[in-house]
N, C-alpha and C positions, 0 to 999 in steps of 0.2 A: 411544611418543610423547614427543615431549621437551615437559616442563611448562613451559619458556618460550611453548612457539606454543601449549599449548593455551594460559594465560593471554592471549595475544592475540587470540587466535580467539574467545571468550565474550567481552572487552571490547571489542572490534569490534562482537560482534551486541549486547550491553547497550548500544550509545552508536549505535544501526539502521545499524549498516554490515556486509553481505555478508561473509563469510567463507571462507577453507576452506584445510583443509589436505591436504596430497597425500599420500601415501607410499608407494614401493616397497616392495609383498611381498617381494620377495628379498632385497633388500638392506638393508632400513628407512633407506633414505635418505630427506627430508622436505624439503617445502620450503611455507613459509605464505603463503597470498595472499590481501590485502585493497587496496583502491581503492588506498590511500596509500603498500603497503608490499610487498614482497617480499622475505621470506628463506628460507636454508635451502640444503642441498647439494642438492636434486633437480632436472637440468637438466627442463625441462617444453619439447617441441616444439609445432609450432603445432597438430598435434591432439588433443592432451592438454591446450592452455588451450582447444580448441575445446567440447571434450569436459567440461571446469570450465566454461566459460561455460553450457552446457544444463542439466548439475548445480544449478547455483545458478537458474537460470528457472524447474527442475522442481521445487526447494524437495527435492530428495533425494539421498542419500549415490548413488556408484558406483563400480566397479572394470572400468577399462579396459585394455586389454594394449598395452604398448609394448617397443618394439625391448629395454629392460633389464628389462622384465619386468614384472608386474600391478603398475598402478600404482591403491588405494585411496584416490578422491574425499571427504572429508569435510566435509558444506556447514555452515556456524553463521549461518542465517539470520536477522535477527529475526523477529518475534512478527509476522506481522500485522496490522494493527489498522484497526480500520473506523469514522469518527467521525461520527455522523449529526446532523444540526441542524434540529433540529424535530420535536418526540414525537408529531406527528401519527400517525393512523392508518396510512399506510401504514410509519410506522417501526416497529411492534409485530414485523409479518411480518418485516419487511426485517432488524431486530436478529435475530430468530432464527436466519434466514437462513444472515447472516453469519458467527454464533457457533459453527452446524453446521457451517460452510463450513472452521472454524480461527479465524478473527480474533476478535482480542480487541476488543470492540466499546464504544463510550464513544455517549452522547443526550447529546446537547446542548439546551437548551433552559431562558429561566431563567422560564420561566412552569411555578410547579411544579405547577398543577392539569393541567400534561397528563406532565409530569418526574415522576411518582411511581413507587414503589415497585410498589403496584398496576397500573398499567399496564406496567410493565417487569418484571417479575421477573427476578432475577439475571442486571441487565444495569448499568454504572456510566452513573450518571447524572451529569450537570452543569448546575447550575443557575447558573452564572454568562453572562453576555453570551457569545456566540459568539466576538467578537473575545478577549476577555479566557481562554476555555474555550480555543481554539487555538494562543495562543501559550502555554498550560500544556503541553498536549498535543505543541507540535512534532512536526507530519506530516514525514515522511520520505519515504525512498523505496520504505516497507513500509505506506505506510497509502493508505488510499482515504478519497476526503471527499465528502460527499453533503451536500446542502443541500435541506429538503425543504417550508419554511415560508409559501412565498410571499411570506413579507415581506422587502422591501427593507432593516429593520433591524435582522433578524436573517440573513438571507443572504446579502448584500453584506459583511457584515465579517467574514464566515466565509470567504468566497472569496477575499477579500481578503489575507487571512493562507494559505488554500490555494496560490494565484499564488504568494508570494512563498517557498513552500516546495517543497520534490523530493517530494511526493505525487505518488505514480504514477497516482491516478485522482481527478480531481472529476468528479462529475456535481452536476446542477441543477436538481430538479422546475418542470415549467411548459412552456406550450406553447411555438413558434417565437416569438409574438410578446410573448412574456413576457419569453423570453431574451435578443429582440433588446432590448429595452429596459435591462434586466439589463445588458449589453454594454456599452450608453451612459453607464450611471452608472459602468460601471467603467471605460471608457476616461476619465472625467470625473475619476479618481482617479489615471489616469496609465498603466494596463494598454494596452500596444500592443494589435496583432491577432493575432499572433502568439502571446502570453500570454495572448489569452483564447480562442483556439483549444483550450487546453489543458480547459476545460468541457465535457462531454457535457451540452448539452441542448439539445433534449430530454432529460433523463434517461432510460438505458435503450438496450436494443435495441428494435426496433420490430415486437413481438410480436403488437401488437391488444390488446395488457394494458386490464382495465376495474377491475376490484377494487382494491382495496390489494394484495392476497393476489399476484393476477398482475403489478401493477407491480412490487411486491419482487422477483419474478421476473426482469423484465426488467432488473432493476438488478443484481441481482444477477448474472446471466448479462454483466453488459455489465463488469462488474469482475472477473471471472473472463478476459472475451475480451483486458482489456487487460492484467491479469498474466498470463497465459498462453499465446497465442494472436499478439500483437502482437512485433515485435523491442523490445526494452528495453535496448538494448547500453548505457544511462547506468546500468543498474542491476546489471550485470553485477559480479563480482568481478574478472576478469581483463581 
């Protein structure tokens, strides 16, 4: 492996941008591919970037055969990360959830009688405003943003900064008529329809969840369907 592309390949995924590098078995010929950049001697046809693009959606390394010979997929994804706003009840389940799931998981919340230590075990918490906790945070296009507080002042400026970032998934606890209100204060902010289409909520797939325990569930299952399951060709490496 030549130490140039891997150093690209690791400060691509340190800076959440998609990675991978290719390389021929036979020959060790290499070629590195990221959103902005392509180098490297290894000609790649369109099913061997077909084949890179599944790599990087499946979050795993592979080795595919082409006409010059086994050509080894190497993916440098980022981390994960799942950012939930509001320590409410159903977020105890839903961090666990997440953290089994891979994702490195951040609470948001600056009311620290529900933001504790106690209540979250070895999960990082943030007790600053939402707004001020996400633009630390900068969502990408490896993080899912969940808002879960019902308050207008604390979830609207959480989304607010989710909109204007490549988070692959918001959701937004509250019923239909919660949300559509929700909606209004954010087109009132300047969010077309289009950008708020981008909200799941309801939060969730629509499982008959009643507990905390099973909407975790469903929220969970419903950030799994849109990294997994959805086409994401913006999030693709190639």
């Amino acid at each position: 492996m030549k130490l140039g592309f891997l150093q690209k390949a690791l400060a691509a995924s340190r800076e959440g941008r998609p990675a991978v590098l290719a390389t021929n078995l036979t020959n060790g010929l290499q070629t590195f591919i990221e959103a902005t950049e392509t180098a490297g001697d290894l000609t790649l046809d369109a099913a061997a970037l077909q084949a890179i693009r599944k790599a990087v959606t499946e979050d795993r390394n592979a080795t595919i055969e082409t006409a010059d010979g086994p050509v080894f997929i190497e993916v440098f994804n980022p981390r994960l990360r799942c950012v939930i706003v509001g320590a409410v009840h159903i977020a105890q389940p839903l961090a666990r959830m997440a953290a089994l799931t891979g994702y490195l998981v951040t609470v948001v919340d600056p009311r620290t009688a529900f933001a504790s230590d106690a209540r979250f075990p070895d999960v990082v918490l943030s007790t600053d405003w939402p707004d001020e906790a996400m633009e630390k945070l900068k969502p990408n296009r490896r993080t899912a943003v969940v808002t879960l507080t019902h308050d207008p002042k604390l979830d609207d400026p959480a989304l607010s900064v989710a909109l204007r970032s490549d988070a692959f998934y918001i959701g937004a606890l509250g019923s239909k008529k919660t949300h559509a209100a929700r909606c209004k204060r954010l087109q009132a902010l300047g969010f077309n329809e289009e950008e708020l289409a981008r909200i799941h909520g309801p939060v969730g797939l629509d499982i008959g969840a009643i507990s905390p325990a099973e909407i975790a569930i469903a929220i969970m299952a419903q950030i799994t369907q849109v990294l997994r399951a959805e086409p994401q060709s913006d999030r693709e490496a190639a």
